[in-house]
Every structure is written in structure tokens, then in C-alpha cells.
C-alpha atoms as an extended CHARMM CRD file, in Angstrom:
* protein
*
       187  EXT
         1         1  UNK       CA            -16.1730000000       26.6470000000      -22.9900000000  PROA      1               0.0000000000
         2         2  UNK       CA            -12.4020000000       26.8350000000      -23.4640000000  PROA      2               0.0000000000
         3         3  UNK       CA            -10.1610000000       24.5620000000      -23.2180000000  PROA      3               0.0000000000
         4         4  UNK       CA             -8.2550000000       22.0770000000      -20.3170000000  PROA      4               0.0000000000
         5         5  UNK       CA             -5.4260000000       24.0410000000      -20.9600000000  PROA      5               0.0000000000
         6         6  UNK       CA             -7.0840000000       27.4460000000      -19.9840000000  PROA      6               0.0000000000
         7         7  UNK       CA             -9.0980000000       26.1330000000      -17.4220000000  PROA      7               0.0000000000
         8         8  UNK       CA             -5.5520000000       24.9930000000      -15.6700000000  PROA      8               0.0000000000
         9         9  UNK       CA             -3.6190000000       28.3980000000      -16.7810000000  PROA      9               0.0000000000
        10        10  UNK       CA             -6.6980000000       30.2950000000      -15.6330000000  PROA      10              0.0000000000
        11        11  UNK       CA             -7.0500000000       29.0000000000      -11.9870000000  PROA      11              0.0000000000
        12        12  UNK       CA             -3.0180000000       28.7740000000      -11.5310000000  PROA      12              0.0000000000
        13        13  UNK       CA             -3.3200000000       32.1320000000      -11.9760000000  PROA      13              0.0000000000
        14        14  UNK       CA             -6.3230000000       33.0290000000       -9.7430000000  PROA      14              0.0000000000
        15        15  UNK       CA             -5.1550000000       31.2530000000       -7.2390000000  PROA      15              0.0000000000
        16        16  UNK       CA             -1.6680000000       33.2960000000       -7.7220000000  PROA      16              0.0000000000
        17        17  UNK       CA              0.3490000000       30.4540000000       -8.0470000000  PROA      17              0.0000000000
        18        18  UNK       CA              3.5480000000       30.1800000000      -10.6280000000  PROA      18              0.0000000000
        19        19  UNK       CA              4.0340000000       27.3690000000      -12.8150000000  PROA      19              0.0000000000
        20        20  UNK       CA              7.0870000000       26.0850000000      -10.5380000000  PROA      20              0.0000000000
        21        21  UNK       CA              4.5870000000       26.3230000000       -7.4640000000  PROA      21              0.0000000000
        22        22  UNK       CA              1.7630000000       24.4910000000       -9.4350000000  PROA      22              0.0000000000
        23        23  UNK       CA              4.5620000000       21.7490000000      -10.6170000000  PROA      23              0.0000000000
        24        24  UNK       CA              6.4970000000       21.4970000000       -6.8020000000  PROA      24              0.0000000000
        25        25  UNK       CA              2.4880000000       21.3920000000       -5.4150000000  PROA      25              0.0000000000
        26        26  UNK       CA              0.7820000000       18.4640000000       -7.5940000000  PROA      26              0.0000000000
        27        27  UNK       CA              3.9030000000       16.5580000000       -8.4080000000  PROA      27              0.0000000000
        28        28  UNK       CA              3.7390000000       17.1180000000      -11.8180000000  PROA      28              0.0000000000
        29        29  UNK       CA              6.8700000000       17.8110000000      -14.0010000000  PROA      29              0.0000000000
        30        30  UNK       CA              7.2260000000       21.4980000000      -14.7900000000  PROA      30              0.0000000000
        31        31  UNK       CA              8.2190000000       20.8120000000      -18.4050000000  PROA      31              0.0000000000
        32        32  UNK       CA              4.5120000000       18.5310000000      -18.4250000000  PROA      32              0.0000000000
        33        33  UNK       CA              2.7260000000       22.0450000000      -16.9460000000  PROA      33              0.0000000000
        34        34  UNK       CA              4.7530000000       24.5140000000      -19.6990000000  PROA      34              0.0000000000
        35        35  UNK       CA              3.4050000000       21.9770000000      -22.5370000000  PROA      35              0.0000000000
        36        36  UNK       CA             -0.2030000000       22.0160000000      -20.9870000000  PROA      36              0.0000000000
        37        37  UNK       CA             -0.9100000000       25.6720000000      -20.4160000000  PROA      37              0.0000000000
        38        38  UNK       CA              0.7370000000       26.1410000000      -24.0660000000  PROA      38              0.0000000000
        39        39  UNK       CA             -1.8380000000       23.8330000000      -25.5690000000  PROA      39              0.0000000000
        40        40  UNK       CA              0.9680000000       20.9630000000      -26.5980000000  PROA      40              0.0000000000
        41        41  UNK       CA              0.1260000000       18.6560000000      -24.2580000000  PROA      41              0.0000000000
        42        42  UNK       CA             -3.5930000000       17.3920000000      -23.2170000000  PROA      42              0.0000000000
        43        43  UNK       CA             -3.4530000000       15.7360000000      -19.6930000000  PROA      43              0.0000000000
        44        44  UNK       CA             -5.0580000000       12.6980000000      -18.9370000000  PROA      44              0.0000000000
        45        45  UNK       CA             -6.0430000000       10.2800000000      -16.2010000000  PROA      45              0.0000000000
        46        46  UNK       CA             -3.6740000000       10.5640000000      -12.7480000000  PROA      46              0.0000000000
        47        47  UNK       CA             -1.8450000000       13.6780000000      -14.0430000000  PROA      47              0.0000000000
        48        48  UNK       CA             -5.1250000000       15.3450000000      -14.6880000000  PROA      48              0.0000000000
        49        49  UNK       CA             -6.6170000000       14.4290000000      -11.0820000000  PROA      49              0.0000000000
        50        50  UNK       CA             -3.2220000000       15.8750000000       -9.4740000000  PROA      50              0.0000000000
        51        51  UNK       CA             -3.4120000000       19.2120000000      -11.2220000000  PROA      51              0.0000000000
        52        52  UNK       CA             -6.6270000000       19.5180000000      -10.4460000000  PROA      52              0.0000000000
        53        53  UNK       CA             -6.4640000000       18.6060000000       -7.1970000000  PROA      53              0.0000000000
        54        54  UNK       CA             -4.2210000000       21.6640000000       -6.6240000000  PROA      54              0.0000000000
        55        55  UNK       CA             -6.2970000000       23.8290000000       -7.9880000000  PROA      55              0.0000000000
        56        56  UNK       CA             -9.1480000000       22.5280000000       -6.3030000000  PROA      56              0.0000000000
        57        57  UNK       CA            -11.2330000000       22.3370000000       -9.4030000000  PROA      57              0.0000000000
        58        58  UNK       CA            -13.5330000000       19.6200000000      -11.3590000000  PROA      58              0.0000000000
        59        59  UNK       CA            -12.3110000000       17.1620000000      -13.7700000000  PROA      59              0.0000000000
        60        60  UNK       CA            -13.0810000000       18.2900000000      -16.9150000000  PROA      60              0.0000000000
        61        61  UNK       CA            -15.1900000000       15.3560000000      -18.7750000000  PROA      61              0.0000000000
        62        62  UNK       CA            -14.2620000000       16.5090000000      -22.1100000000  PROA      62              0.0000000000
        63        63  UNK       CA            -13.0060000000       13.1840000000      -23.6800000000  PROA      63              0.0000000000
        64        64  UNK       CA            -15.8330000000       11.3460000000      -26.3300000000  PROA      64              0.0000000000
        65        65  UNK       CA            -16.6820000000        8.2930000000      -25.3280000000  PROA      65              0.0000000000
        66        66  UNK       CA            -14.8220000000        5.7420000000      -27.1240000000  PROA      66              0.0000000000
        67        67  UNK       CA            -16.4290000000        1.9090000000      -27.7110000000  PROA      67              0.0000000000
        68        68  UNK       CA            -14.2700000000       -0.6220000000      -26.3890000000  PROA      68              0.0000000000
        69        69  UNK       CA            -12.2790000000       -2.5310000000      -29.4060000000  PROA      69              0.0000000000
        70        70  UNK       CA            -12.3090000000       -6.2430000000      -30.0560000000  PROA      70              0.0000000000
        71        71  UNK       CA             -8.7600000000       -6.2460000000      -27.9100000000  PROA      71              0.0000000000
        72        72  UNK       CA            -10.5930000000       -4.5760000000      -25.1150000000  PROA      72              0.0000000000
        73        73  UNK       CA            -13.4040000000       -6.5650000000      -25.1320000000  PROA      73              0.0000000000
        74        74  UNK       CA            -11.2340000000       -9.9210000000      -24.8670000000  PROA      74              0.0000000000
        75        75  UNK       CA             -9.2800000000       -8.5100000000      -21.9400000000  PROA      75              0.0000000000
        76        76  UNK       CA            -12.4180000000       -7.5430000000      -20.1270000000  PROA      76              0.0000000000
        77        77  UNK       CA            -13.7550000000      -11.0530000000      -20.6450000000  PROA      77              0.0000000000
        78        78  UNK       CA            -10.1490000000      -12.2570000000      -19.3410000000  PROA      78              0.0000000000
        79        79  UNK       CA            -10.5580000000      -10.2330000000      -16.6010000000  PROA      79              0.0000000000
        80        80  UNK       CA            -13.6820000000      -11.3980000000      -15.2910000000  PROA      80              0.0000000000
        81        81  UNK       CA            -13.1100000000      -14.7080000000      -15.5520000000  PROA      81              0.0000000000
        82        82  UNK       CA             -9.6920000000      -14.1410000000      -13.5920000000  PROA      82              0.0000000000
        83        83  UNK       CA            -12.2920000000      -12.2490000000      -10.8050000000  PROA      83              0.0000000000
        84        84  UNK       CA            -14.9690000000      -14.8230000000      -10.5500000000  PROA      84              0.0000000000
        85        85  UNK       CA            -12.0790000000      -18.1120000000      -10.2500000000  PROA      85              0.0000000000
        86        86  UNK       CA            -10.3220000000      -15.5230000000       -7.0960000000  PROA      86              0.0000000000
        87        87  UNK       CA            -13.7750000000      -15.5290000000       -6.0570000000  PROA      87              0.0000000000
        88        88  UNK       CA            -14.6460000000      -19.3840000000       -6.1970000000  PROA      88              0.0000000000
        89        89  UNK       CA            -10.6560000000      -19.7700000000       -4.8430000000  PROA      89              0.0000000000
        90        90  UNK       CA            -11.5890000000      -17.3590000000       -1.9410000000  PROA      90              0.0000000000
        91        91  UNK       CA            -14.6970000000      -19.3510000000       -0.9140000000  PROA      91              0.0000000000
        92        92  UNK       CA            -13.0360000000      -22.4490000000       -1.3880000000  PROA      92              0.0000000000
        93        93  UNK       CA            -10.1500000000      -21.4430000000        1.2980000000  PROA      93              0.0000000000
        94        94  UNK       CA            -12.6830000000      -20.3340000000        3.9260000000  PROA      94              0.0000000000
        95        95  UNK       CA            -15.1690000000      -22.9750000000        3.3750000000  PROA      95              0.0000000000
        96        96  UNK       CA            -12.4620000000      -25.7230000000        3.9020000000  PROA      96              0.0000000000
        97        97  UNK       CA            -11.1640000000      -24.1700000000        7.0580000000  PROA      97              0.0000000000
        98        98  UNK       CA            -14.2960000000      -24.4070000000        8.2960000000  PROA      98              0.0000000000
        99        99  UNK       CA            -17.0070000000      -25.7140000000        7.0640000000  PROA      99              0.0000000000
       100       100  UNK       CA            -14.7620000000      -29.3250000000        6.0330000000  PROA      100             0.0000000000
       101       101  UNK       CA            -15.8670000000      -32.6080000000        8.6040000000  PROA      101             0.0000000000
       102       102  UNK       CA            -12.3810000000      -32.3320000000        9.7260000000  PROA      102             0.0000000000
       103       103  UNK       CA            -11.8590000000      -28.8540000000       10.6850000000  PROA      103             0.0000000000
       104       104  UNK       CA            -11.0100000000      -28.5630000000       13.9580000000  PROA      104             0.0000000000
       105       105  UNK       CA            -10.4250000000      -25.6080000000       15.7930000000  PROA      105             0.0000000000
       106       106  UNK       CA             -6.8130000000      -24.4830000000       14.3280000000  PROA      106             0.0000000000
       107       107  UNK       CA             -8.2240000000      -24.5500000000       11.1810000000  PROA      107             0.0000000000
       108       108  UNK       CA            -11.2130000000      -22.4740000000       12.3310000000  PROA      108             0.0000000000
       109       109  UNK       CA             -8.9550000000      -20.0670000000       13.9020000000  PROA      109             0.0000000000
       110       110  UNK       CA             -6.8860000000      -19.9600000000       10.5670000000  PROA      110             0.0000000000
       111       111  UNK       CA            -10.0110000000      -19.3280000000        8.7090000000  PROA      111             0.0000000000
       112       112  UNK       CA            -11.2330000000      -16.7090000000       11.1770000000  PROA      112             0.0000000000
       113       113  UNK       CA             -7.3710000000      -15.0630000000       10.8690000000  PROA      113             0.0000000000
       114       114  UNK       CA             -7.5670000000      -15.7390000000        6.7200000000  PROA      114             0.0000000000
       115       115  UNK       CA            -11.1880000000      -14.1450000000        6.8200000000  PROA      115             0.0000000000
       116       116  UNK       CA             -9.3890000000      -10.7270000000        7.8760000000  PROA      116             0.0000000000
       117       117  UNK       CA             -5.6820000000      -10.4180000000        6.2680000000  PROA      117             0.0000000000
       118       118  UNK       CA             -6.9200000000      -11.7390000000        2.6320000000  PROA      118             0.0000000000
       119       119  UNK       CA             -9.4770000000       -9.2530000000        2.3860000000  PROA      119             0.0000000000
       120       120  UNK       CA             -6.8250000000       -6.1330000000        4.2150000000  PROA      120             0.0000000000
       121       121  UNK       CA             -4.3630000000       -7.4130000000        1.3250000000  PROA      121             0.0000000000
       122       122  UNK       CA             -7.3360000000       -7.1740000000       -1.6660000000  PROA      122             0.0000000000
       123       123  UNK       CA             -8.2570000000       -3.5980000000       -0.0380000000  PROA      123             0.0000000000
       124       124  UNK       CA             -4.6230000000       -2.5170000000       -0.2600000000  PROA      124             0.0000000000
       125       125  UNK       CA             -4.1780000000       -3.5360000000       -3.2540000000  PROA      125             0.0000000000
       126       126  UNK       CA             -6.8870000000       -2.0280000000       -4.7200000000  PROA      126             0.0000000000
       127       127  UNK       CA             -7.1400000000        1.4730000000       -2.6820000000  PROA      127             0.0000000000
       128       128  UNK       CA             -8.3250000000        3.6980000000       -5.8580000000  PROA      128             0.0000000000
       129       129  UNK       CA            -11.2070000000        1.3700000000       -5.7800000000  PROA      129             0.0000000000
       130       130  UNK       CA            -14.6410000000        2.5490000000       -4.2410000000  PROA      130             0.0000000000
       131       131  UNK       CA            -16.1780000000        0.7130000000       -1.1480000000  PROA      131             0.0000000000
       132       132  UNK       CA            -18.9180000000       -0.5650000000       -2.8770000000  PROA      132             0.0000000000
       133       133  UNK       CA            -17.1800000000       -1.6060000000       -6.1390000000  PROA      133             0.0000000000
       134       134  UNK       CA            -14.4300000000       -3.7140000000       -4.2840000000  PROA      134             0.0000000000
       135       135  UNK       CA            -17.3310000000       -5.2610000000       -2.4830000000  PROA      135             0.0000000000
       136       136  UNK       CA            -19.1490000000       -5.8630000000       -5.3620000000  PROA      136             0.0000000000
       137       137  UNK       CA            -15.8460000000       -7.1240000000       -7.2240000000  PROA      137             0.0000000000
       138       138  UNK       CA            -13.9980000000       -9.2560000000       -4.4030000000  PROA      138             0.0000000000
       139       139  UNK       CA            -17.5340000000      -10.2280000000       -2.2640000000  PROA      139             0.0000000000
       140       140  UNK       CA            -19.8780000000      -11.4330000000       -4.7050000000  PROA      140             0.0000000000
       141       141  UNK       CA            -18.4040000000      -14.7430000000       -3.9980000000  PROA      141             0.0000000000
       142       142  UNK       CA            -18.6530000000      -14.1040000000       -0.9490000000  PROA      142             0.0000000000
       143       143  UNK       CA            -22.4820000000      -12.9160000000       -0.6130000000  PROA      143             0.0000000000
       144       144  UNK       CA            -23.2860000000      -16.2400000000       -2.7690000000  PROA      144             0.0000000000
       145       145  UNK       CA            -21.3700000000      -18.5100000000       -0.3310000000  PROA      145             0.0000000000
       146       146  UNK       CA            -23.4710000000      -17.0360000000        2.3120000000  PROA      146             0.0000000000
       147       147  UNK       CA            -26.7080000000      -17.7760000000        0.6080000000  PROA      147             0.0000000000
       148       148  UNK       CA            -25.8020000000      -21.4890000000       -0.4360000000  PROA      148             0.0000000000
       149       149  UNK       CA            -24.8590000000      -22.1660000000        3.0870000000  PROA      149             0.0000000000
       150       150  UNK       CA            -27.6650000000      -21.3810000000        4.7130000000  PROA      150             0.0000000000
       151       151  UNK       CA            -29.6410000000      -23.1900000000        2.0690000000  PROA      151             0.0000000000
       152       152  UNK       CA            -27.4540000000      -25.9280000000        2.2900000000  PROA      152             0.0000000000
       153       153  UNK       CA            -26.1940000000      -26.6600000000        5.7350000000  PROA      153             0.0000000000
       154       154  UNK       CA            -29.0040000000      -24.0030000000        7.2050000000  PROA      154             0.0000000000
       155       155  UNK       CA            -28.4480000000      -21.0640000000        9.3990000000  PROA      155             0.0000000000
       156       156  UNK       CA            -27.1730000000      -22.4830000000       12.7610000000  PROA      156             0.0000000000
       157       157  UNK       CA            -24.9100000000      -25.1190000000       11.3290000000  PROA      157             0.0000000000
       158       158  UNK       CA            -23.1450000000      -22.3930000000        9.1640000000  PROA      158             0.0000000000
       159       159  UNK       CA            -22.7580000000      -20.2980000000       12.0940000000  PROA      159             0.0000000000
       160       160  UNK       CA            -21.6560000000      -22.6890000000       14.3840000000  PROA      160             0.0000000000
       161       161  UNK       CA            -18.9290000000      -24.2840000000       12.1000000000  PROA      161             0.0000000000
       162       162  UNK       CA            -17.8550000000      -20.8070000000       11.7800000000  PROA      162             0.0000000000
       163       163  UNK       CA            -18.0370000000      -20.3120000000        8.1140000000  PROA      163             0.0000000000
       164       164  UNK       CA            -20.7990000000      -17.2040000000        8.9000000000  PROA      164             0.0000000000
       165       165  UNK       CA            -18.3960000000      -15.1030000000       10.8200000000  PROA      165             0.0000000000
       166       166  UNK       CA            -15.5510000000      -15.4890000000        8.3920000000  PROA      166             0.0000000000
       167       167  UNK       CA            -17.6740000000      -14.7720000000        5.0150000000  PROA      167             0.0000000000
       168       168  UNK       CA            -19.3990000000      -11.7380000000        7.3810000000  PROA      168             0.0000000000
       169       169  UNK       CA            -15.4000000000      -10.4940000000        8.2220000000  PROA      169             0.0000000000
       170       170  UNK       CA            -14.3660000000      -10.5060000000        5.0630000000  PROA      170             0.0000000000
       171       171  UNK       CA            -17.7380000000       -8.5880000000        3.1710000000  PROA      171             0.0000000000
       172       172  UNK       CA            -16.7090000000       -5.9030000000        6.1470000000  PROA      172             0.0000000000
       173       173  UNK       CA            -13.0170000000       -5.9510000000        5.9390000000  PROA      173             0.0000000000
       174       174  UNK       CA            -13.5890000000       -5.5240000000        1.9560000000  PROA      174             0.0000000000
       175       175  UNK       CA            -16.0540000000       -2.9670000000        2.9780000000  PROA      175             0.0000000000
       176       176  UNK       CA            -14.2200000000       -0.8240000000        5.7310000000  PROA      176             0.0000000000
       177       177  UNK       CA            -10.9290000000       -2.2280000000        4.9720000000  PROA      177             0.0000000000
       178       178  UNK       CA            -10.1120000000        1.5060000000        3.3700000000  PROA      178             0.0000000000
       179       179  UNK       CA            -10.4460000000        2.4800000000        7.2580000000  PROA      179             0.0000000000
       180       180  UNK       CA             -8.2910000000        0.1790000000        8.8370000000  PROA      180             0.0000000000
       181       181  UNK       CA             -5.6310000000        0.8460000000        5.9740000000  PROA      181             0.0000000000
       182       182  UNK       CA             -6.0230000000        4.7500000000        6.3010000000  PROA      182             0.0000000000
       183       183  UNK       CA             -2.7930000000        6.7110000000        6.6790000000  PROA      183             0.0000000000
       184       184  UNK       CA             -4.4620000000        9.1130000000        8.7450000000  PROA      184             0.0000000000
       185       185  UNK       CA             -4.4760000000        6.2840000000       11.5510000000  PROA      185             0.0000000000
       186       186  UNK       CA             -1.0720000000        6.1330000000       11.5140000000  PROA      186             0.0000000000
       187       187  UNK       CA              0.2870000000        9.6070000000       11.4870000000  PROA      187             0.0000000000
């Protein structure tokens, strides 16, 4: 199999487009297409996908796999650490809007409101993520608050106070949130 660079110079070509065209089409510096077609460059990541995009071919998975270093492995423990406590902090907000013995029906309403915009924000933010790995990221908390409060307080108490509907918004708000957010919508 040859290489990135003449998989990108050979479907440019087939698909009879110039280097200019291929540059002005994925957004890619011309100068960045010159030095990967003349095997001085190797593209990687986003500039990869935008090429290829154009050119409406696979991703070439040519790149060894690489074990994380000591470095990496600290971050990634930072990381989900940082994940679970936005969990606990996101159950924590909904809970006490409505689960709390003094919750009264503002604070419902603000947890019902909270329930949807927190969860519109996390999709937003986090758009190159898949559906199910932002739910699995962002709703674990979520799925686990469900389960304790029906053990807990049971099934109709955790509906009634409300708590229920607003964990159930936000696992489908981090679910179809992509949706609602779509650009497509909009135009």
C-alpha cells in the first residue's frame, strides 16, 4: 500500500481537482497540501479528516499504536476525576432544586429549566463527541442518581418531587442535544 501522501495526490487527481481547488475546498493551506503530496509533511488528526473529507475517502489508520506515557497517564487520571466531581456537582444542583424539604415550586421550575440548558451547554461544548460517549461521560451521574432515588426515596416520591423528570431531561438533552443544536435547523 503506498503512502498518505499518494493516496491524497492520487484521488485529487481522479477526482480532477488542482491543488488550489483541493486547498480553497477543505480549508487547508495550499503550502500544507504542496508539502503533503511531496512527501514532507504527514497530516494528522483535523487536517487529515478535512482532506479527506474532500476527497471523500477513508482515514487512513496507518499510525502504530503508541502506549500512553507516565505524563499521559496522570492527565487521564486528572481528567476523570475532574468528570466524575462535574458529575457529583451536576446531581447535586438538580437534586437540591428538587428533591431538598424546602423546594418549592420556583426551585422546581429552576431545576426543570437547569435540567435542559446545562446539558444543551455540555452538548455544545462537546459537539465532536458521539451520542453515546457524551452520555456515557456527562450522564453516568446522572443514571446513578436515578437508581439511588428510587432506592432511596422510591419511585413515586422521586417523581413527584420532580427530580425524575429533570435527571430523564437531561440523559435526553445529553442524548439528542446534537439535534436541537444542529445547524441544519437553523439554516
Amino acid at each position: 500500500m503506498g503512502s498518505i501522501a499518494d493516496l491524497i495526490t492520487n484521488s485529487r487527481k481522479s477526482k480532477n481537482l488542482t491543488q488550489e481547488q483541493l486547498a480553497e475546498l477543505s480549508k487547508v493551506n495550499l503550502r500544507t497540501i504542496q508539502r503533503i503530496e511531496n512527501n514532507q509533511n504527514t497530516p494528522r488528526g483535523y487536517t487529515l479528516k478535512l482532506i479527506c473529507d474532500v476527497l471523500e475517502i477513508q482515514i487512513p489508520n496507518s499510525e502504530p499504536e503508541i502506549l500512553p506515557s507516565k505524563a499521559n497517564q496522570i492527565e487521564l487520571i486528572i481528567n476523570y476525576f475532574f468528570l466524575a466531581l462535574i458529575n457529583l456537582t451536576l446531581m447535586v444542583i438538580i437534586g437540591w432544586t428538587t428533591l431538598a424539604s424546602e423546594a418549592n415550586v420556583h426551585s422546581k421550575f429552576a431545576g426543570f429549566l437547569l435540567s435542559f440548558f446545562i446539558p444543551v451547554f455540555i452538548v455544545f461544548m462537546t459537539n465532536n463527541m458521539s451520542k453515546t460517549e457524551r452520555l456515557l461521560k456527562f450522564g453516568s451521574g446522572f443514571l446513578l442518581y436515578i437508581i439511588l432515588s428510587i432506592i432511596i426515596v422510591g419511585f413515586p416520591g422521586a417523581f413527584i418531587s420532580g427530580l425524575l423528570p429533570c435527571l430523564s431531561i437531561c440523559l435526553l438533552t445529553l442524548f439528542y442535544g446534537d439535534k436541537i443544536l444542529s445547524y441544519k435547523n437553523f439554516a
